[in-house]
TORPA-4810 file (N, C-alpha, C, O; in nm, 3 decimals):
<nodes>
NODE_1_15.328_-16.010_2.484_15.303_-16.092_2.368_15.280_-16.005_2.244_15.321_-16.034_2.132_X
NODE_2_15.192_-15.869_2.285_15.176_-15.846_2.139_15.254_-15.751_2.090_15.232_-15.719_1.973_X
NODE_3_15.363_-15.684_2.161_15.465_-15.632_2.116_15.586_-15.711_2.055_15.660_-15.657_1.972_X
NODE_4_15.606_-15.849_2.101_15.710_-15.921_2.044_15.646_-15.984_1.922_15.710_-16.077_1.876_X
NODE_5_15.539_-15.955_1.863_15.434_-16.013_1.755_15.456_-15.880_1.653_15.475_-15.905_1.534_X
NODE_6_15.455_-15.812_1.675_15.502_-15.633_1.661_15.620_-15.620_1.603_15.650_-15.562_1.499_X
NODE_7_15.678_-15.672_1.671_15.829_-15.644_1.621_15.875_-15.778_1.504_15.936_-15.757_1.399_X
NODE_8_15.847_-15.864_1.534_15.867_-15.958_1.469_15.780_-15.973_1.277_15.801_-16.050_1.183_X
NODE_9_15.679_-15.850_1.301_15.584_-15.830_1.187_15.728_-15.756_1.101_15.796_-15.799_1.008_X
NODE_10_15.737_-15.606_1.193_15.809_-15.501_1.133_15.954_-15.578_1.066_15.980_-15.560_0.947_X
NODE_11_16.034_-15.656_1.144_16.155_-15.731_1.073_16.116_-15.821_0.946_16.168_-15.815_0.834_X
NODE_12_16.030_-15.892_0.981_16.024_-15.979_0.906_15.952_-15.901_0.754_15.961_-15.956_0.644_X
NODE_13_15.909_-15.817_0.768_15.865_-15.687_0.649_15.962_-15.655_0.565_15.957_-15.660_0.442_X
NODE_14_16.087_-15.609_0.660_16.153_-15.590_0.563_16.250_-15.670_0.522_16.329_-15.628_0.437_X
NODE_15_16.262_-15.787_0.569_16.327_-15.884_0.516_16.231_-15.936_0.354_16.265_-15.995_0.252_X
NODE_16_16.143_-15.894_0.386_16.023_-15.942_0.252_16.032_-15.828_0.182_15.979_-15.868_0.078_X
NODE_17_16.059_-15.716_0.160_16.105_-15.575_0.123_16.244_-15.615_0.014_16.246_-15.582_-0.104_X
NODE_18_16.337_-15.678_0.074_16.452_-15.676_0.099_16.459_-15.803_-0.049_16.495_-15.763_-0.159_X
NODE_19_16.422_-15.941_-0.028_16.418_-16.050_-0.108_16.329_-15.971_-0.232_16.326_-15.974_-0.355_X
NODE_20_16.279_-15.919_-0.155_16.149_-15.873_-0.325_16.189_-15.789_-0.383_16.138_-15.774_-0.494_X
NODE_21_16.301_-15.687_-0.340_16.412_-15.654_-0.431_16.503_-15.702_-0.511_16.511_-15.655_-0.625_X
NODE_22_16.555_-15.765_-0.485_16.635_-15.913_-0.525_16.600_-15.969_-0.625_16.667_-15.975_-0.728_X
NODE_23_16.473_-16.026_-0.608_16.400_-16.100_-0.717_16.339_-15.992_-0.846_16.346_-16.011_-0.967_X
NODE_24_16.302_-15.921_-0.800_16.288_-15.799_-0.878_16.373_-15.740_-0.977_16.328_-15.692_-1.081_X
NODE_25_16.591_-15.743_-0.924_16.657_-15.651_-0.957_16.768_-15.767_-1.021_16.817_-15.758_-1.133_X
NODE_26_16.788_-15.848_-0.947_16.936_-15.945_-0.930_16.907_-16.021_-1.023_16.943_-16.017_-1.140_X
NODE_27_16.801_-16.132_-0.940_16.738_-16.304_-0.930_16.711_-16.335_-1.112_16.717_-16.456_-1.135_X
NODE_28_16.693_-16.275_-1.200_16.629_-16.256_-1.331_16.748_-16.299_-1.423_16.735_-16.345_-1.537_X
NODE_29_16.866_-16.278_-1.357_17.013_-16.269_-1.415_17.086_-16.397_-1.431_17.179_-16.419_-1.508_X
NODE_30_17.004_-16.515_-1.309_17.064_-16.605_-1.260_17.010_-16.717_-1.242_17.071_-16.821_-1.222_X
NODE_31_16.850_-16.701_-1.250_16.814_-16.810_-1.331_16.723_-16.787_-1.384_16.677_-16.673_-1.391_X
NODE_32_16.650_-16.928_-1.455_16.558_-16.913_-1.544_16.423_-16.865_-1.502_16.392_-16.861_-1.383_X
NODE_33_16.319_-16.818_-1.623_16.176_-16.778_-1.558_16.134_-16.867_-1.435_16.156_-16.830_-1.319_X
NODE_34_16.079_-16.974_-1.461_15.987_-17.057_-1.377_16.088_-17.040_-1.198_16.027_-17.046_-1.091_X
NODE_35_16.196_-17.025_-1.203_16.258_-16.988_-1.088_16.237_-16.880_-1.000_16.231_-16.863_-0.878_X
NODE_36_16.227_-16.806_-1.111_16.243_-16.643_-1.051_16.060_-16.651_-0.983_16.019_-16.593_-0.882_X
NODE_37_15.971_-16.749_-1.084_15.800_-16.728_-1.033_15.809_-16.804_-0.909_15.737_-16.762_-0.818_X
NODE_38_15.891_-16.918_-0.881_15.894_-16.953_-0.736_15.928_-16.869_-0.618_15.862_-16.859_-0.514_X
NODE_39_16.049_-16.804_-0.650_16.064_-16.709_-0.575_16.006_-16.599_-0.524_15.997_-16.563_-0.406_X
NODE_40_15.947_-16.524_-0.674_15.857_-16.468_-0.658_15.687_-16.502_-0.553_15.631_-16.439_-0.464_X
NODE_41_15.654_-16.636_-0.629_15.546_-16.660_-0.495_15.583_-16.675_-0.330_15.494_-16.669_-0.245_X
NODE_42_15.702_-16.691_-0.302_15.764_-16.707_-0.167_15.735_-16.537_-0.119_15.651_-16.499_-0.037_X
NODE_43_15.819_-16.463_-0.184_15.778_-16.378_-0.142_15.666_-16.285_-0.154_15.686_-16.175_-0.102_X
NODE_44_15.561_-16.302_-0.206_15.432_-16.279_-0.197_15.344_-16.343_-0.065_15.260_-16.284_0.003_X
NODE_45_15.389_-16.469_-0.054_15.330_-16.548_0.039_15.402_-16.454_0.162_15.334_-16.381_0.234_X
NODE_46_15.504_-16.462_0.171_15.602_-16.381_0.307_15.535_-16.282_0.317_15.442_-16.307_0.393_X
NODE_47_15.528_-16.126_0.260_15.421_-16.046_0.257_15.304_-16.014_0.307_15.270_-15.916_0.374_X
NODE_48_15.217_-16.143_0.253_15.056_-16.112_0.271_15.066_-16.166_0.414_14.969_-16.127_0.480_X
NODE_49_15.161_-16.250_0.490_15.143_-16.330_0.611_15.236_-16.178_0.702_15.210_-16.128_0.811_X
NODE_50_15.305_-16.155_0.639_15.341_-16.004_0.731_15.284_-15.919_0.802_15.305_-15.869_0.913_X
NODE_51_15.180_-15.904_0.692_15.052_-15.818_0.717_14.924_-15.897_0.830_14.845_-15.836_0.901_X
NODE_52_14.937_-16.027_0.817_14.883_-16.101_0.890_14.911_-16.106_1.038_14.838_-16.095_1.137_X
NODE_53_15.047_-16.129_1.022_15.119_-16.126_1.184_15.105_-15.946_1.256_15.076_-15.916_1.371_X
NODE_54_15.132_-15.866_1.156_15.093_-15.717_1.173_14.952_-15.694_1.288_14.955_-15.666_1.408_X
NODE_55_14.804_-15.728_1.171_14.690_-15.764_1.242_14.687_-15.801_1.328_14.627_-15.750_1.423_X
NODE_56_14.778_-15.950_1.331_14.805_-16.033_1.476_14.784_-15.981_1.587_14.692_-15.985_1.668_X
NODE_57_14.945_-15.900_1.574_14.978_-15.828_1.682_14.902_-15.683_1.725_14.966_-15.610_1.800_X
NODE_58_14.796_-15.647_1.689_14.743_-15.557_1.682_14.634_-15.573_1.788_14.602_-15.509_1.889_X
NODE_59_14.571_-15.728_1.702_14.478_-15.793_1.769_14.481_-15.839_1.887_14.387_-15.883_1.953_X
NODE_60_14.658_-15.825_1.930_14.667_-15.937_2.104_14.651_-15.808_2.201_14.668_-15.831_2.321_X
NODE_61_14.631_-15.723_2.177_14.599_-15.602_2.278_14.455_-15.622_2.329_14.418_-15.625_2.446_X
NODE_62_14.379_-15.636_2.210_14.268_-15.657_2.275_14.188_-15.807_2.283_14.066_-15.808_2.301_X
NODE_63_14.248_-15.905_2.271_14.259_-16.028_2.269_14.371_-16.089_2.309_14.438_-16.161_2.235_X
NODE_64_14.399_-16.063_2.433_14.489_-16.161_2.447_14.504_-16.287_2.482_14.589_-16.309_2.568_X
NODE_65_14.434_-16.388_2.433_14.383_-16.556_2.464_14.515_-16.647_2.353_14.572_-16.613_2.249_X
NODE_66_14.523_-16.791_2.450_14.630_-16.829_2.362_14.634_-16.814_2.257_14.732_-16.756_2.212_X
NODE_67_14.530_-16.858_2.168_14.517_-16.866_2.054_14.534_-16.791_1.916_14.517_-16.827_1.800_X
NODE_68_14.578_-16.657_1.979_14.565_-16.548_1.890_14.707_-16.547_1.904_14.761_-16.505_1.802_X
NODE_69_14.815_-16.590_2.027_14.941_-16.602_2.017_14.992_-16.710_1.954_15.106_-16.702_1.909_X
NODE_70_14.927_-16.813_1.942_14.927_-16.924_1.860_14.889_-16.941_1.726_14.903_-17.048_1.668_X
NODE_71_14.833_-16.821_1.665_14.811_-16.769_1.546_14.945_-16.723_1.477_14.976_-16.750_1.361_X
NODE_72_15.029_-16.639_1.578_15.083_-16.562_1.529_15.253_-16.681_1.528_15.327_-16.676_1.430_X
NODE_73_15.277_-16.751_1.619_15.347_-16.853_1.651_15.304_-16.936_1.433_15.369_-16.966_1.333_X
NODE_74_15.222_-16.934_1.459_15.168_-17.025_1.306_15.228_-16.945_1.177_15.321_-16.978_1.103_X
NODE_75_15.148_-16.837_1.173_15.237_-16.767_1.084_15.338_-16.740_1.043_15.361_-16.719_0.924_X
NODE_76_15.440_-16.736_1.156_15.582_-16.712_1.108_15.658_-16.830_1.085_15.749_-16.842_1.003_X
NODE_77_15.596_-16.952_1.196_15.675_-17.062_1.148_15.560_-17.118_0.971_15.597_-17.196_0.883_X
NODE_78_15.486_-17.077_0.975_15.436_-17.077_0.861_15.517_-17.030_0.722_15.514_-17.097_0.619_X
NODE_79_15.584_-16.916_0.735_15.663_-16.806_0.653_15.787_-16.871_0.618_15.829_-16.907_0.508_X
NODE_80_15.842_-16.882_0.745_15.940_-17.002_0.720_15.918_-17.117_0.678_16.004_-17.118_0.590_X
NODE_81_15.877_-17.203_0.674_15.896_-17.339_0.598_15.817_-17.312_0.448_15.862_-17.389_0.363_X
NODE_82_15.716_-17.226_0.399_15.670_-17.215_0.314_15.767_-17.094_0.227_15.821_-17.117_0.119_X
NODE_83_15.774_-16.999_0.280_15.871_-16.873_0.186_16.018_-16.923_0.172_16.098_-16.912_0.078_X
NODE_84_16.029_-16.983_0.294_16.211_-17.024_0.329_16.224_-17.092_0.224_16.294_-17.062_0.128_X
NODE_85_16.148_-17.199_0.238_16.146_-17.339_0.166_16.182_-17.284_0.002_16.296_-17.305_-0.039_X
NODE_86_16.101_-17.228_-0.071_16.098_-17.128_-0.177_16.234_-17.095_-0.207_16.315_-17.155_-0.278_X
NODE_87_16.246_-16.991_-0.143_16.391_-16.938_-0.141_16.531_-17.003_-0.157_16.629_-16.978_-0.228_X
NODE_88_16.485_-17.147_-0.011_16.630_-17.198_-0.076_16.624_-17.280_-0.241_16.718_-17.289_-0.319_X
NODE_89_16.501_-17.325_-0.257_16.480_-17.374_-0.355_16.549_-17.278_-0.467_16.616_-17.344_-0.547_X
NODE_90_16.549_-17.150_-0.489_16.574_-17.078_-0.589_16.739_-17.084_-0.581_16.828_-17.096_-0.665_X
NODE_91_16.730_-17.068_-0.412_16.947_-17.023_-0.428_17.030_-17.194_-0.485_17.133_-17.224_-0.544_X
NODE_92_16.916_-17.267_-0.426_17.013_-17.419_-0.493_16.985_-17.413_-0.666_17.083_-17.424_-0.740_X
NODE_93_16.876_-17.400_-0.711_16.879_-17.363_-0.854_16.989_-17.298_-0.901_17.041_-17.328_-1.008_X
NODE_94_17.046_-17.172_-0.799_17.128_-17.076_-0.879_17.248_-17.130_-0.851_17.342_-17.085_-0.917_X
NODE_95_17.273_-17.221_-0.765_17.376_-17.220_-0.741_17.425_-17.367_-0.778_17.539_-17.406_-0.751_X
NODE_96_17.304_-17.463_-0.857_17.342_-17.579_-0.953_17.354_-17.673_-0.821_17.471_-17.705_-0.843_X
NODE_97_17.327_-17.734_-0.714_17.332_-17.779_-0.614_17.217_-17.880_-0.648_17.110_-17.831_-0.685_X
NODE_98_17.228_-18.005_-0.640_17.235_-18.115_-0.622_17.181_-18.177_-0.493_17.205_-18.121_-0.386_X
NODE_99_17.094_-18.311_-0.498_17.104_-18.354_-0.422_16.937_-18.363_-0.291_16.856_-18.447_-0.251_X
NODE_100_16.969_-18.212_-0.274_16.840_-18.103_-0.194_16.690_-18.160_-0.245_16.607_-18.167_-0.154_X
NODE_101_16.635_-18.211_-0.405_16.529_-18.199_-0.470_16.381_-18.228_-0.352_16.280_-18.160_-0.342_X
NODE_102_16.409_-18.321_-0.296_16.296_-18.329_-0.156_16.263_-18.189_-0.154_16.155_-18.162_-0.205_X
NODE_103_16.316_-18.116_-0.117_16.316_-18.038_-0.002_16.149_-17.951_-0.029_16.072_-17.904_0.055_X
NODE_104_16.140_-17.954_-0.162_16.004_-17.907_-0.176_15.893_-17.938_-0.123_15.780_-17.893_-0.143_X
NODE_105_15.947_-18.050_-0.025_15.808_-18.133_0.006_15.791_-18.057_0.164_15.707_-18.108_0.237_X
NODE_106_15.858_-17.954_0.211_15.883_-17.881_0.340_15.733_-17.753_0.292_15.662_-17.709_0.382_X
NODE_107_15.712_-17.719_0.167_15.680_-17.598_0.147_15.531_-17.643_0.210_15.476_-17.572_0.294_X
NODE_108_15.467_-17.779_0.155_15.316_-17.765_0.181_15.287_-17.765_0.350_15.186_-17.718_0.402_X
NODE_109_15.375_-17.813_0.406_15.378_-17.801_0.566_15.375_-17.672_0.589_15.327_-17.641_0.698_X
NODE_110_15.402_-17.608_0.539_15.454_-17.426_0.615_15.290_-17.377_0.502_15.244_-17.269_0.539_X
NODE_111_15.244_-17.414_0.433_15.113_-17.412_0.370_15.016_-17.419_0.451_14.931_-17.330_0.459_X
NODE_112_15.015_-17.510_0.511_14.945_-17.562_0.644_14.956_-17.478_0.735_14.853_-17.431_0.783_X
NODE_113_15.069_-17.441_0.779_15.066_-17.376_0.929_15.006_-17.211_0.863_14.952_-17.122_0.928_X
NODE_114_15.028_-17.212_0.763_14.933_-17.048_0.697_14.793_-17.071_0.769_14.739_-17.001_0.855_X
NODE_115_14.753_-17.181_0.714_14.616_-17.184_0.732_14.554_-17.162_0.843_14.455_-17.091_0.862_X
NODE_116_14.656_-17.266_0.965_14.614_-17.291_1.061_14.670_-17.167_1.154_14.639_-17.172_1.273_X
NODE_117_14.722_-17.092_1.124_14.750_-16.942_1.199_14.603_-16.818_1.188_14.564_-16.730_1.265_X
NODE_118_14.553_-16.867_1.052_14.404_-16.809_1.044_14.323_-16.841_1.105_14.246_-16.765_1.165_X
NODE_119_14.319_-16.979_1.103_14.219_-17.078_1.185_14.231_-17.021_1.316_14.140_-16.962_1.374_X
NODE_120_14.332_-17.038_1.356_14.394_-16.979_1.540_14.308_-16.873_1.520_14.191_-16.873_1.559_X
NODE_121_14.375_-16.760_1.448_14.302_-16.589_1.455_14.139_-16.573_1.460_14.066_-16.492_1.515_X
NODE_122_14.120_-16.663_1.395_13.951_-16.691_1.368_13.867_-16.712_1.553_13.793_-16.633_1.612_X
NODE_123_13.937_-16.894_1.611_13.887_-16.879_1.682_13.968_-16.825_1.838_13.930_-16.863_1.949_X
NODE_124_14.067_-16.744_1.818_14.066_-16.643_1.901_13.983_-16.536_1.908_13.934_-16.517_2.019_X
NODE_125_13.947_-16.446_1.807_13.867_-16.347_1.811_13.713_-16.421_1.852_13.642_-16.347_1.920_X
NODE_126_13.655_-16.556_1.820_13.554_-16.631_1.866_13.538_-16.598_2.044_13.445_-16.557_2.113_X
NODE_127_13.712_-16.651_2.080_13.698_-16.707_2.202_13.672_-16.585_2.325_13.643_-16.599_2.444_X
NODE_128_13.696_-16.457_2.241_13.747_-16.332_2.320_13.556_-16.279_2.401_13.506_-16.255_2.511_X
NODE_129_13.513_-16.288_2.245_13.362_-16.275_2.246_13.281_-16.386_2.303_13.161_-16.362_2.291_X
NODE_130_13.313_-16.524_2.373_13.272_-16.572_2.456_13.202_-16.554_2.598_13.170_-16.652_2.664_X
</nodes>
């Protein structure tokens, strides 16, 4: 468990490496400010939860109780619906696409599972010390 938590930190890093270049170098070219700050918070959010799943997996060595795998399960599907969500939001902006406008309503769900991947981490490390 906590090597596939491990690996899944390190990819998903630099996929957040990778977009935050982008937005940084490209994204500025193609659309407007308030776009580029969405994007920009996606990948900030992607990031700080990187580092999270990182900990995660750090933490299932010496915790290994569901919950701390269920933390880490939270986080990434967390990353995804909240950073993803973001992202496509920016490429349909750039790309004048129609239609999609809902879709923002995906981000506060993947908001949620942020939380509740802490919550997990919280009372895993609780449950270990039981």
């Amino acid at each position: 468990m906590a090597r596939s938590i491990l690996v899944s930190a390190a990819l998903l890093g630099a996929l957040a490496v990778i977009l935050g270049a982008f937005g940084a170098h490209g994204l500025k070219q193609i659309v407007p400010p308030e776009t580029v700050a969405t994007f920009e918070t996606g990948v900030r959010y992607h990031f700080y939860h990187v580092f999270a799943l990182l900990a995660t997996g750090l933490l299932a060595f010496q915790y290994p109780v569901k919950q701390i795998r269920w933390a880490a399960q939270c986080f990434m599907a967390g990353m995804l619906l909240f950073s993803g969500s973001l992202y496509l939001l920016t490429f349909l902006k750039a790309t004048e696409t129609v239609g999609l406008s809902k879709l923002g309503l995906i981000t506060p769900v993947g908001g949620v599972l942020l939380v509740l991947g802490w919550l997990f981490l919280f009372l895993g490390l609780l449950k270990r010390n039981a």
